[in-house]
C-alpha positions as CSV (number, residue, x, y, z in Angstrom):
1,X,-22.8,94.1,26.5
2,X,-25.8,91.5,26.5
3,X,-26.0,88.5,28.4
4,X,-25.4,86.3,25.0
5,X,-21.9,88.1,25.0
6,X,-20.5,85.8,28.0
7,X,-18.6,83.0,27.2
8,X,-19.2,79.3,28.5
9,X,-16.3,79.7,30.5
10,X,-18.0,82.3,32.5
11,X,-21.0,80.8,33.4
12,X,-19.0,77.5,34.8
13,X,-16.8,79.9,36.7
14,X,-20.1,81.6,38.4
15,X,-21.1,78.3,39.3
16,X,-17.7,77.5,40.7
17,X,-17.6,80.7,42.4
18,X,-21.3,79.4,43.6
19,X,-20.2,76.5,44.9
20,X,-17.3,78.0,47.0
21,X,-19.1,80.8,48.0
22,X,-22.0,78.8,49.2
23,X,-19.7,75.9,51.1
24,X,-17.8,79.1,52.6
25,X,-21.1,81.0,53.7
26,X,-21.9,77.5,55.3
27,X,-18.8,76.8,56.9
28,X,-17.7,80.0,58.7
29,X,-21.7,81.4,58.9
30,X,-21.6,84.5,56.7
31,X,-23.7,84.4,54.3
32,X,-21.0,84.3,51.3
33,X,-21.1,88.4,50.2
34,X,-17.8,88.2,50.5
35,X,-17.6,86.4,47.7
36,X,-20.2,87.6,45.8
37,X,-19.9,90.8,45.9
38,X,-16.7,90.9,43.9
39,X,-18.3,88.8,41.3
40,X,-21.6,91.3,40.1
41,X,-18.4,94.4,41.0
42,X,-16.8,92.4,38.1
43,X,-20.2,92.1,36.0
44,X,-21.3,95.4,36.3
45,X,-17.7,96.7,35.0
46,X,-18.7,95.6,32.0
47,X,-21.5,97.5,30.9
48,X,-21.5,101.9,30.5
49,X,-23.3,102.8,33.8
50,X,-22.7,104.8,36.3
51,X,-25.1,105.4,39.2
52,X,-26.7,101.9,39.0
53,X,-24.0,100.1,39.7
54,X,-24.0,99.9,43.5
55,X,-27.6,98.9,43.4
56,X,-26.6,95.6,40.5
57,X,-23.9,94.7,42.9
58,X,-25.9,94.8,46.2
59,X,-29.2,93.3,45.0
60,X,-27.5,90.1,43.1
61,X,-25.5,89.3,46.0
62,X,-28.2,89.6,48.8
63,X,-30.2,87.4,46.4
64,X,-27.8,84.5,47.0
65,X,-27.2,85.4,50.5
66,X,-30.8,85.3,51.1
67,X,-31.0,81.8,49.9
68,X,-27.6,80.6,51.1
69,X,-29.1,81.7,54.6
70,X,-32.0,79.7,54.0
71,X,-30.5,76.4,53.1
72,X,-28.0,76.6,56.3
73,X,-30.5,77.9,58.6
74,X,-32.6,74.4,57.6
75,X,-29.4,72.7,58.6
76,X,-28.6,74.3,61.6
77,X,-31.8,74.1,62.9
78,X,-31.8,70.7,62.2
79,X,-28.4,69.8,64.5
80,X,-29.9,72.4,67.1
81,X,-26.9,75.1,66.5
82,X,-28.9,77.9,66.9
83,X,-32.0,80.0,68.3
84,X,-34.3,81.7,66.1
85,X,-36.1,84.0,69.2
86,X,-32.5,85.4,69.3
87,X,-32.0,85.4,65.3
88,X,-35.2,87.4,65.4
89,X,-34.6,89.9,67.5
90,X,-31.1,90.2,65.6
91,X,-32.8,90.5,62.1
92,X,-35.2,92.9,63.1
93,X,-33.1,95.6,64.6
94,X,-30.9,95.3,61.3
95,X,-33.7,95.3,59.1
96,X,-34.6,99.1,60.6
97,X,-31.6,100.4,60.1
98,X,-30.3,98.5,56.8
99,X,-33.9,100.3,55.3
100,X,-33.4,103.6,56.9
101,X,-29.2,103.7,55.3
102,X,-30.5,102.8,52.1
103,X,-33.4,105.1,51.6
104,X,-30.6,107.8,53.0
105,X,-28.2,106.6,50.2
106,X,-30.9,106.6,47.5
107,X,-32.7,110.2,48.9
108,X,-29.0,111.8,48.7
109,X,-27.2,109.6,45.5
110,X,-25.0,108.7,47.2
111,X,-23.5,105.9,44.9
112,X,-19.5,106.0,45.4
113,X,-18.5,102.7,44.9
114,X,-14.8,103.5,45.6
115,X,-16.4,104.8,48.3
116,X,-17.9,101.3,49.3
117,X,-14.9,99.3,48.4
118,X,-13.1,101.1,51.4
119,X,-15.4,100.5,54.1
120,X,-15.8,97.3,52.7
121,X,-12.0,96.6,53.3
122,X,-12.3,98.6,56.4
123,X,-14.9,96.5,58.3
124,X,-12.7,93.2,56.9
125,X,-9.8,94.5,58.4
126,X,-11.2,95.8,61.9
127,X,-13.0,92.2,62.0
128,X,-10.3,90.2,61.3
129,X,-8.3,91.8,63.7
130,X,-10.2,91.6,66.3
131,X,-11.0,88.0,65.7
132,X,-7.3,87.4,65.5
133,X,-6.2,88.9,68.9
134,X,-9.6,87.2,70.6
135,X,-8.9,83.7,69.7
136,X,-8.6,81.0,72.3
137,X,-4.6,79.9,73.4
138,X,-3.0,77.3,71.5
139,X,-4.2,73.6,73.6
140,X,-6.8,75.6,75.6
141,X,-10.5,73.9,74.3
142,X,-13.5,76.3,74.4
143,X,-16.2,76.2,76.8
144,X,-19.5,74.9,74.7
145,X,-21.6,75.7,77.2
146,X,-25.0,77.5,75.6
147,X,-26.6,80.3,77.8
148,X,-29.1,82.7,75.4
149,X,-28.6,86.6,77.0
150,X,-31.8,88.8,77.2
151,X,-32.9,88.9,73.4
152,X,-32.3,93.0,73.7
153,X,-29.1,92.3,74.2
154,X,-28.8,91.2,70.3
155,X,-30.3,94.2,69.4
156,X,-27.3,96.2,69.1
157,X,-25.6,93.4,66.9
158,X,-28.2,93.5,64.6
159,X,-28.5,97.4,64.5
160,X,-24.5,97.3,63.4
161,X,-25.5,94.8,60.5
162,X,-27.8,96.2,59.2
163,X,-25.2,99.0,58.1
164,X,-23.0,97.0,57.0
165,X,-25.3,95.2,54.7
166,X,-26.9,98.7,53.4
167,X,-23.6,99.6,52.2
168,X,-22.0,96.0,51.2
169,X,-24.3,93.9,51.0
170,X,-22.8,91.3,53.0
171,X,-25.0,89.3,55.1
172,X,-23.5,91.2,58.3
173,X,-21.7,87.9,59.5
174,X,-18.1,89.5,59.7
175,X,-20.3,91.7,62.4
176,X,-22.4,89.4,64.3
177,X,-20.3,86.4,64.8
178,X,-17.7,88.5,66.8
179,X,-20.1,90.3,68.7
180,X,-21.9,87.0,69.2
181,X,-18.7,85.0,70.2
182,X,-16.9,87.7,72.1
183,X,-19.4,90.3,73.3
184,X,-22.0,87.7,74.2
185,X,-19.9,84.5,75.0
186,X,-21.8,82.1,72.9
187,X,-19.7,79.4,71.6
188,X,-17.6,80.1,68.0
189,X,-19.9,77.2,66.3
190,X,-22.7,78.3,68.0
191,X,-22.4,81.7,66.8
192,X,-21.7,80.6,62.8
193,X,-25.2,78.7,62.8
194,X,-27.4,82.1,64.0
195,X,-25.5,84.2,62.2
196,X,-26.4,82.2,59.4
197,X,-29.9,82.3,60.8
198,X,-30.0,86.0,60.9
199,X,-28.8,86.6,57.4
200,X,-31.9,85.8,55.8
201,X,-33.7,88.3,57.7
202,X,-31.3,91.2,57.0
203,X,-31.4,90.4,53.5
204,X,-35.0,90.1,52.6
205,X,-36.6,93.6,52.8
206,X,-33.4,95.2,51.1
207,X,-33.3,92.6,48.4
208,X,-37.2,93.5,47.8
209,X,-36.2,97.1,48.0
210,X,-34.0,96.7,44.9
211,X,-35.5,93.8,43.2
212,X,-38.7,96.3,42.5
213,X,-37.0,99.0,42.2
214,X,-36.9,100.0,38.0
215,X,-33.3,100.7,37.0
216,X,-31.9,103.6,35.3
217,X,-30.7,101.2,33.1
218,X,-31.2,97.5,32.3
219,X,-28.1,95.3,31.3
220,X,-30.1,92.0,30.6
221,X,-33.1,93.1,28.7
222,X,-36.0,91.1,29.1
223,X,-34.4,88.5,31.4
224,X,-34.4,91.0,34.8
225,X,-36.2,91.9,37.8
226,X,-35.7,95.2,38.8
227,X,-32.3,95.0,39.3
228,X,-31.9,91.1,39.6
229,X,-29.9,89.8,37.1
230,X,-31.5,86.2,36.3
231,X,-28.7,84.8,33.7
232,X,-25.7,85.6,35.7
233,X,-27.6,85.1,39.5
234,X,-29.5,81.8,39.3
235,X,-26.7,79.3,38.8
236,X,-25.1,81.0,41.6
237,X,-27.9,80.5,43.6
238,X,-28.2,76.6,42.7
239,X,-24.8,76.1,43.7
240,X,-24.4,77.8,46.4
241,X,-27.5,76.2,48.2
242,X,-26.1,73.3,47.3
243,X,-22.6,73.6,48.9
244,X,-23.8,75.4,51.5
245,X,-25.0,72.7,54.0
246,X,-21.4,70.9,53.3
247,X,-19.9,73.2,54.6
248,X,-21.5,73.5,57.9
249,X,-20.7,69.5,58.2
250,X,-17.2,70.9,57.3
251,X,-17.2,73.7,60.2
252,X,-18.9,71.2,62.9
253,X,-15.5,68.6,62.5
254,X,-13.0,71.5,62.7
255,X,-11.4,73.2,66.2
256,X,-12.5,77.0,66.8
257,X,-8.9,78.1,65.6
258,X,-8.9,76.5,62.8
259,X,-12.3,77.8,61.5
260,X,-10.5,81.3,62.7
261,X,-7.2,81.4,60.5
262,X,-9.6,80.2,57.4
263,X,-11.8,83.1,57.9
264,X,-8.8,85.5,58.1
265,X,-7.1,84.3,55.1
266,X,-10.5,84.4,53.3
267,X,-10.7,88.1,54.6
268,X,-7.0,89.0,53.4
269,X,-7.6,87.2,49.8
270,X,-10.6,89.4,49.7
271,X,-9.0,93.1,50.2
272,X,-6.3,92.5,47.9
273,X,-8.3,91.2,45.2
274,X,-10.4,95.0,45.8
275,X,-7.7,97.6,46.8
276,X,-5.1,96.3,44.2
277,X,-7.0,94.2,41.2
């Protein structure tokens, strides 16, 4: 199935899909995989390959991540919601371990994207969960106070991400904004805007990893990058940098709880659409 084969209908749905994903990565900090990744899953269905498929779904979507992270990190840096000595030291430890998973993945072929889907759903579940039982009482208002820990003490947040995104290719959000919020105490805004700031960071060595990586086998010939998928990718990628700083405008007017119970239903939408659809 070449590119030419997808209907009008499709690309304004990417672009919708773009747009949501991109206000959403903004909004609740991160980084919009989780919407993504079930659109190149849907993409790659559609073509007879086998072994390639995790690497399609992973590289596409860090792609927009990467840039969705970009755009709100300008904003957020901009309204002073987050520290980039502390994003650093985050992005690093992730980008060790993120590199070492995926050359382990790749060494072993290890490519099971059932597999995937269930610690996808797994780490949504444990997250939300957690988030759920953590949040602040109803009419109590959250200290907004800012205190940065010792940067090592990000280290292991960034460590866990970097898993996660080997294996998802979510930004590692649905990691670091708990660990950020309830391990390290920062504020719940606070800790959307350097998530957000991370993301970029995790992204960008694995998303080189598979953009120059040559494919067993290309679905777009000509009009790919390794495997980046330039047709399908790129009006994503408009949108979603587009949307993306609305929604932290969105987040910064909302209460802590409120941001919560949209980032659960967002996380429950999610698994059922993979474990049943």
């Amino acid at each position: 199935m070449d590119f030419t084969d997808y209907s009008i209908w499709f690309f304004l749905g990417i672009i919708l899909l773009g747009f949501a994903g991109g206000f959403l990565a903004g909004m609740l900090g991160v980084g919009g995989g989780l919407v993504f990744v079930p659109v190149f899953q849907e993409i790659v269905k559609n073509h007879a390959i086998s072994a390639d498929k995790v690497p399609y779904v992973l590289a596409n979507s860090l792609l927009i991540v990467f840039v969705v992270g970009i755009s709100g990190s300008i904003k957020h840096i901009k309204i002073k919601n987050t520290n980039l000595a502390a994003a650093l030291a985050t992005g690093l430890a992730a980008v060790f371990s993120s590199l070492l998973l995926s050359y382990i993945l790749r060494y072993f072929h290890i490519n099971d994207q059932k597999m995937f889907n269930y610690i996808f759903c797994a780490i949504l579940l444990v997250t939300g969960l957690r988030m759920w039982y953590g949040k602040a009482p109803k009419g109590s208002v959250e200290d907004e106070t800012i205190t940065i820990p010792k940067l090592k003490n990000f280290i292991p947040a960034g460590l866990i991400a970097g898993l996660i995104t080997a294996i998802t290719g979510l930004g590692g959000g649905v990691i670091l904004i708990p660990y950020f919020n309830k391990v390290l105490k920062l504020p719940i805004k606070f800790s959307t805007g350097l998530s957000l700031t991370v993301i970029p960071i995790i992204a960008l060595p694995l998303l080189l990893f598979y953009m120059f990586n040559k494919p067993e086998m290309e679905l777009f010939k000509g009009l790919q990058t390794g495997h980046i998928l330039w047709p399908t990718v790129v009006p994503m990628i408009v949108a979603a940098a587009i949307a993306s700083p609305y929604g932290i405008k969105t987040a910064q007017k909302m209460s802590s709880n409120t941001l919560l119970i949209i980032f659960l239903i967002f996380i429950a939408v999610n698994m059922t659409k993979i474990l049943f659809f």
